[in-house]
FIKEKE-441589 format. One line per field, with one value per residue (C-alpha): residue number from 1; residue in three letters; y, z, x. Coordinates in Angstrom, 2 decimals. Layout:
N
n = NUM;...
res = ALA;...
py = Y;...
pz = Z;...
px = X;...
This chain:
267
n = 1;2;3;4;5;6;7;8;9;10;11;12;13;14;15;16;17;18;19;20;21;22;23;24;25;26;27;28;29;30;31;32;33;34;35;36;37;38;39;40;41;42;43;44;45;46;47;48;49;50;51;52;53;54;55;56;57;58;59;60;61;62;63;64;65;66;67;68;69;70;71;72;73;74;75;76;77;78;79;80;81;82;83;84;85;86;87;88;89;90;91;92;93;94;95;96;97;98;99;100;101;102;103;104;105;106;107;108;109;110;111;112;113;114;115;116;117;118;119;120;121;122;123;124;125;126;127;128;129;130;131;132;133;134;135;136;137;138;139;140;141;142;143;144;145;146;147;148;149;150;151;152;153;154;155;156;157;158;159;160;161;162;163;164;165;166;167;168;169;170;171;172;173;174;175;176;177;178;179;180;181;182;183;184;185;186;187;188;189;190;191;192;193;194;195;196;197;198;199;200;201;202;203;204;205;206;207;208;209;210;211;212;213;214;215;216;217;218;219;220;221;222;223;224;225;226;227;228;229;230;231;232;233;234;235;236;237;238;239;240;241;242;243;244;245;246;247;248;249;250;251;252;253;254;255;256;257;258;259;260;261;262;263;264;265;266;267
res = UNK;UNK;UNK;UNK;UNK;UNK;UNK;UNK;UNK;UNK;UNK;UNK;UNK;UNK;UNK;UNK;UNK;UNK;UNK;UNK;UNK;UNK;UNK;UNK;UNK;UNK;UNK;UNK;UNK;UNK;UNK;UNK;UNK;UNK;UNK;UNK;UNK;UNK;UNK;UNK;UNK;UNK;UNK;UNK;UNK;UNK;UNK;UNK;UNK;UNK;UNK;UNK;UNK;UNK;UNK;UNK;UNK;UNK;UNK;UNK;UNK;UNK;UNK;UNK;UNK;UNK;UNK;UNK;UNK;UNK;UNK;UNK;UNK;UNK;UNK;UNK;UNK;UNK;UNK;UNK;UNK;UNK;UNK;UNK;UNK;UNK;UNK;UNK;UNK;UNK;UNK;UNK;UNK;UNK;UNK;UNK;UNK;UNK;UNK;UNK;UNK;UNK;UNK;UNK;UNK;UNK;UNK;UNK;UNK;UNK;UNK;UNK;UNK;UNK;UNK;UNK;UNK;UNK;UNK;UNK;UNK;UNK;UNK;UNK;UNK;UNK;UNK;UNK;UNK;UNK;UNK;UNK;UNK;UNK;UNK;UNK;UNK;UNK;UNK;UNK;UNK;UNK;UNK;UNK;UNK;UNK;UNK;UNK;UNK;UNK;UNK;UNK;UNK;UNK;UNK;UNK;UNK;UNK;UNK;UNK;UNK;UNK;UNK;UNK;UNK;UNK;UNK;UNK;UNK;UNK;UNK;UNK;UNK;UNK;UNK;UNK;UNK;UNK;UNK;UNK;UNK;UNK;UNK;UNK;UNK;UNK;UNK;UNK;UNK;UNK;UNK;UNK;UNK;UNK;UNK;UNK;UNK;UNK;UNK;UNK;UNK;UNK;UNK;UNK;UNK;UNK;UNK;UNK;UNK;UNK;UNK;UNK;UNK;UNK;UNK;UNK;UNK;UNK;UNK;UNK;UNK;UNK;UNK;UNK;UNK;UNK;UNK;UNK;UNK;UNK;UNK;UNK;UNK;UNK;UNK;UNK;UNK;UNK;UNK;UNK;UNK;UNK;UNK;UNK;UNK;UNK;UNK;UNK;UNK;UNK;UNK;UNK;UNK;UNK;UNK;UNK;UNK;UNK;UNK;UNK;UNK;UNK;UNK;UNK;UNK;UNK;UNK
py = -5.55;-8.42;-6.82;-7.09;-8.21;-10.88;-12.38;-13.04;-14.19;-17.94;-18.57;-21.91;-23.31;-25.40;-25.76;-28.53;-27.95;-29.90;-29.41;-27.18;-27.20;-25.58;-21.38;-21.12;-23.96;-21.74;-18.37;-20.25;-21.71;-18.46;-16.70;-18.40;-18.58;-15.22;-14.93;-17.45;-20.73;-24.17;-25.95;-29.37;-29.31;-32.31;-32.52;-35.51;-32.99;-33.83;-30.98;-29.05;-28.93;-29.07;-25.90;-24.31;-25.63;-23.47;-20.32;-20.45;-21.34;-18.48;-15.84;-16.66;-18.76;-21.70;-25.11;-26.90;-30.48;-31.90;-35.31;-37.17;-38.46;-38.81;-37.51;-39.93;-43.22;-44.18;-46.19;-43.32;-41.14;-43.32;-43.26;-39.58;-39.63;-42.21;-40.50;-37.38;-38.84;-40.78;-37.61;-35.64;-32.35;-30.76;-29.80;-26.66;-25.42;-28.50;-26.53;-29.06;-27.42;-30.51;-30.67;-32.36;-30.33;-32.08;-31.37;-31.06;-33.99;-36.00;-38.57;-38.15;-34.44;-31.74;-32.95;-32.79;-33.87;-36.71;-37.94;-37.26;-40.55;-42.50;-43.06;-39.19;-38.34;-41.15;-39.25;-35.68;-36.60;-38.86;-36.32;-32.80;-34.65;-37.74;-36.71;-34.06;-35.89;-38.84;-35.91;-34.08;-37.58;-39.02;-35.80;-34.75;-36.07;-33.90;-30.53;-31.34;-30.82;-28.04;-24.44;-22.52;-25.50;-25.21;-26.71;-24.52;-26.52;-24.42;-24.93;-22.88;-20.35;-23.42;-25.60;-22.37;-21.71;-23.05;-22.57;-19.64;-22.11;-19.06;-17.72;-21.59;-20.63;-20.74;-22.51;-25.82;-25.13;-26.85;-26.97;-30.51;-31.68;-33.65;-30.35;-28.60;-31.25;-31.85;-28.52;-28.03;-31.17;-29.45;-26.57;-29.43;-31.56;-27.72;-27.01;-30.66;-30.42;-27.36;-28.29;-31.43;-30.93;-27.62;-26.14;-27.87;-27.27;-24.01;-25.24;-22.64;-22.77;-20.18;-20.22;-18.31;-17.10;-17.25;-17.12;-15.27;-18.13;-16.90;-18.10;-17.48;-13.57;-14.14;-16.00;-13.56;-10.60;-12.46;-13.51;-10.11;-8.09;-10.30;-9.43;-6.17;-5.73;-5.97;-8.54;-12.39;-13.08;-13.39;-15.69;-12.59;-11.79;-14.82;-14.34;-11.81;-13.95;-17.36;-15.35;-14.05;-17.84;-19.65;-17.28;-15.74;-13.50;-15.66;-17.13;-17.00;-17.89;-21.46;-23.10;-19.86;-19.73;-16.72;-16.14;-14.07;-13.52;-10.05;-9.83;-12.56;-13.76;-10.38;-10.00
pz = 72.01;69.31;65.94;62.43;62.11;64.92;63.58;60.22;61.00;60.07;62.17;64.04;62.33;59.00;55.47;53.32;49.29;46.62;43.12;44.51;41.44;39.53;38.49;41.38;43.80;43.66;44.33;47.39;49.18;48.77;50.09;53.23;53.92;53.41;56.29;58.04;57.34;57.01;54.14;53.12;48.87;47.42;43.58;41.28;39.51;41.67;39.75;39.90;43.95;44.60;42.37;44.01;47.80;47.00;45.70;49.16;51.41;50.06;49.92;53.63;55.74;56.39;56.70;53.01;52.49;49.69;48.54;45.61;45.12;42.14;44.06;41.17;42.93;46.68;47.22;46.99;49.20;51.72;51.40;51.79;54.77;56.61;55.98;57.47;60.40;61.12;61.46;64.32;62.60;62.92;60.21;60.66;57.54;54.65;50.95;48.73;45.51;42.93;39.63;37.10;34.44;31.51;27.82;24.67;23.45;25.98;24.77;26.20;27.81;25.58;23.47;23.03;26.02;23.81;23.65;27.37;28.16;31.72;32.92;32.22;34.45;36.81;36.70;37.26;40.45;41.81;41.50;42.06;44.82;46.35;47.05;49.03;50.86;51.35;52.88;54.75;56.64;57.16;58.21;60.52;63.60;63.78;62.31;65.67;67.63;66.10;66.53;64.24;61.85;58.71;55.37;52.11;49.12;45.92;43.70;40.44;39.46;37.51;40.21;41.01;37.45;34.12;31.18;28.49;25.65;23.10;25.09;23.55;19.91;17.34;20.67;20.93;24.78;26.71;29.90;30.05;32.57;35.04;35.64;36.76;38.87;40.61;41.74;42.75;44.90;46.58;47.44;49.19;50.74;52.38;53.75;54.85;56.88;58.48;60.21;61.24;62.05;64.11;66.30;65.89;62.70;59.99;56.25;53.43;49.58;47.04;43.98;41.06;38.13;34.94;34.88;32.31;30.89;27.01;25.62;22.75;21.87;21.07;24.13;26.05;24.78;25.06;29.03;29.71;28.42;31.03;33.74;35.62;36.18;32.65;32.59;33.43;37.01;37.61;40.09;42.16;42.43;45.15;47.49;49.59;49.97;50.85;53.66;55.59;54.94;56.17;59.30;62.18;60.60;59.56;62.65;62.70;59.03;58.32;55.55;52.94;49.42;48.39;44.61;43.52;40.40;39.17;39.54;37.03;39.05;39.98;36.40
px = -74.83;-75.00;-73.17;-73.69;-69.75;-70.48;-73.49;-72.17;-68.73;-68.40;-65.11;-64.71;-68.00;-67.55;-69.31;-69.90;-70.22;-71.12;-70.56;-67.50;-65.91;-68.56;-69.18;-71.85;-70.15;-66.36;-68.76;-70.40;-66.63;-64.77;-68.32;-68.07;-64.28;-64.07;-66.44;-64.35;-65.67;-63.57;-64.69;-65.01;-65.41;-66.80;-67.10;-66.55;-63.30;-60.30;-57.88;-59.88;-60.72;-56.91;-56.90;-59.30;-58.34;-55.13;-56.44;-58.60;-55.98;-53.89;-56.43;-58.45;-56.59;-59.01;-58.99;-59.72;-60.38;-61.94;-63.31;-64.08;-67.71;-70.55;-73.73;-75.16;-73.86;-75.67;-72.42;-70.17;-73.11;-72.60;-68.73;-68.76;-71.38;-69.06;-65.85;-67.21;-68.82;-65.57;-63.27;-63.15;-64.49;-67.62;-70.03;-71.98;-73.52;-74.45;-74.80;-76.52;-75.25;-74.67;-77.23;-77.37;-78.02;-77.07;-75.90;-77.58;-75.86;-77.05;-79.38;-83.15;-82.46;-82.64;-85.12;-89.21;-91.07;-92.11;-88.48;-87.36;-85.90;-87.22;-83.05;-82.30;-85.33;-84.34;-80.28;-81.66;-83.79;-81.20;-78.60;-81.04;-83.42;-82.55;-78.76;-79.94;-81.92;-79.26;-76.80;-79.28;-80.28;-77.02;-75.29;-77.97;-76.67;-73.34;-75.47;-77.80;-74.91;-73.11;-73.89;-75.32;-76.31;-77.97;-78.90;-78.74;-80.27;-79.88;-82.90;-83.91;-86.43;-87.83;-88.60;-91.04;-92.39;-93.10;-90.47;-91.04;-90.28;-89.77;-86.97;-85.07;-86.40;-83.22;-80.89;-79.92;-80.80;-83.34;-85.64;-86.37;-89.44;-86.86;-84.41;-87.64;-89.53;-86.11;-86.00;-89.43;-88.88;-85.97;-88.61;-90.68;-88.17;-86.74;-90.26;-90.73;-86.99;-87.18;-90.16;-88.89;-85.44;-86.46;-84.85;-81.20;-81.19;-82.59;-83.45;-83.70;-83.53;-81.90;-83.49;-81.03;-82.64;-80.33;-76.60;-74.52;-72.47;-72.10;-75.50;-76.50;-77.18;-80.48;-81.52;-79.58;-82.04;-85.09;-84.24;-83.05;-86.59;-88.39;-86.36;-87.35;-83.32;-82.40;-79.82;-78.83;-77.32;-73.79;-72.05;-71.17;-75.28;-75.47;-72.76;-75.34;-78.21;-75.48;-73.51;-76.79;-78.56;-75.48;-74.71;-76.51;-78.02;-80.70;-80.62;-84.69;-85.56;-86.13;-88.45;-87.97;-86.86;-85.06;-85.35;-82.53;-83.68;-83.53;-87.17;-88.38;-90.82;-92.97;-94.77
């Protein structure tokens, strides 16, 4: 009889992550080597990998690599593709975590819509969109072959709904139009892949709602009265829904995105 503990153990398969090195990307690599996974971390922060490559190794066990690449750059894309289709390991499970998200002192971002600048748009899609695209295409060959393969793009509840622009009132934060329209192209391209790399290969999307990361106090109350749960997500909130989309437990969902969300999207 197939077992809860069998279907979700990751051992002998391996997981690709981007933007490793950030809050959600650490949550996702020690997610799925705790479940057995060997990873391969790929961030554009080389201390920072190494650092975190330890703390795994010591902890669960597996196999850590990590490389070096600006999702931003198609030269570097393809680096990364060919380095990983030259070595002799597999690839199981592709997490296309990386965003750009920006600052507020980045020119053309978090400004009016009248003032969002053309190469800031251009940025966000290259790094949100066409990255994961670039990946998913060049790496599909070895996640054909390997068992249990899957892609995990992690999108945004805003590339499912509009921004409430007085939640930002008195912030210096922003929603600009690119961050969004990345991420609702990530919804697409998932739908559009797991129809058409079926049935090697299972395509879903996780779509967090907002992350705790100190904002402001006011924004903080505002976001948490229009969430049926009462408060912002923390890292901890996804490791759930990325273990049962990246194992066999979801072995017959494909084309689905999971908001975890704390209910922001049900009013």
């Amino acid at each position: 009889m197939t077992t809860i503990k069998n279907l979700i153990n990751l051992s002998g398969r391996r997981a690709l992550i981007t933007g490793a090195a950030g809050g959600l990307g650490k949550i996702i690599a020690s997610t799925l080597a705790e479940l057995g996974a060997d990873l391969l971390l790929v961030d554009q922060k080389e201390v920072e990998l190494d650092q975190i490559k330890m703390l795994i190794i010591d902890r669960w066990r597996v196999r850590v690599d990590c490389q070096i690449c600006d999702l931003e750059q198609q030269l570097q894309r393809d680096q990364l593709i060919s380095y990983i289709k030259q070595s002799t390991l597999k690839l199981n499970i592709l997490v296309n975590n990386a965003a750009f998200v920006g600052t507020s002192d980045l020119q053309g971002w978090a400004v009016p819509f009248e003032q969002q600048s053309i190469d800031t748009w251009r940025r966000a899609l290259e790094v949100n969109l066409t990255s994961a695209f670039h990946l998913s295409q060049g790496l599909m060959s070895l996640l054909k072959s390997a068992e249990g393969a899957n892609i995990i793009n992690i999108g945004s509840i805003y590339g499912m709904y509009g921004p409430d622009w007085k939640l930002y009132e008195g912030t210096n934060m922003a929603n600009p139009a690119a961050y969004s329209v990345s991420k609702g192209g990530l919804n697409q391209l998932t739908r559009w892949l797991s129809s058409t790399v079926a049935p090697h290969v299972r395509v879903n999307t996780l779509s967090p709602g907002g992350i705790f990361r100190n904002q402001r106090e006011n924004f903080i109350k505002k976001y948490e009265s229009k969430t049926p749960l009462a408060r912002m997500a923390s890292e901890d909130d996804f490791r759930g829904t990325i273990a049962y989309l990246a194992s066999d437990l979801s072995a017959y969902v494909t084309g689905q995105n999971i908001s975890v969300d704390g209910g922001w999207g049900v009013w």
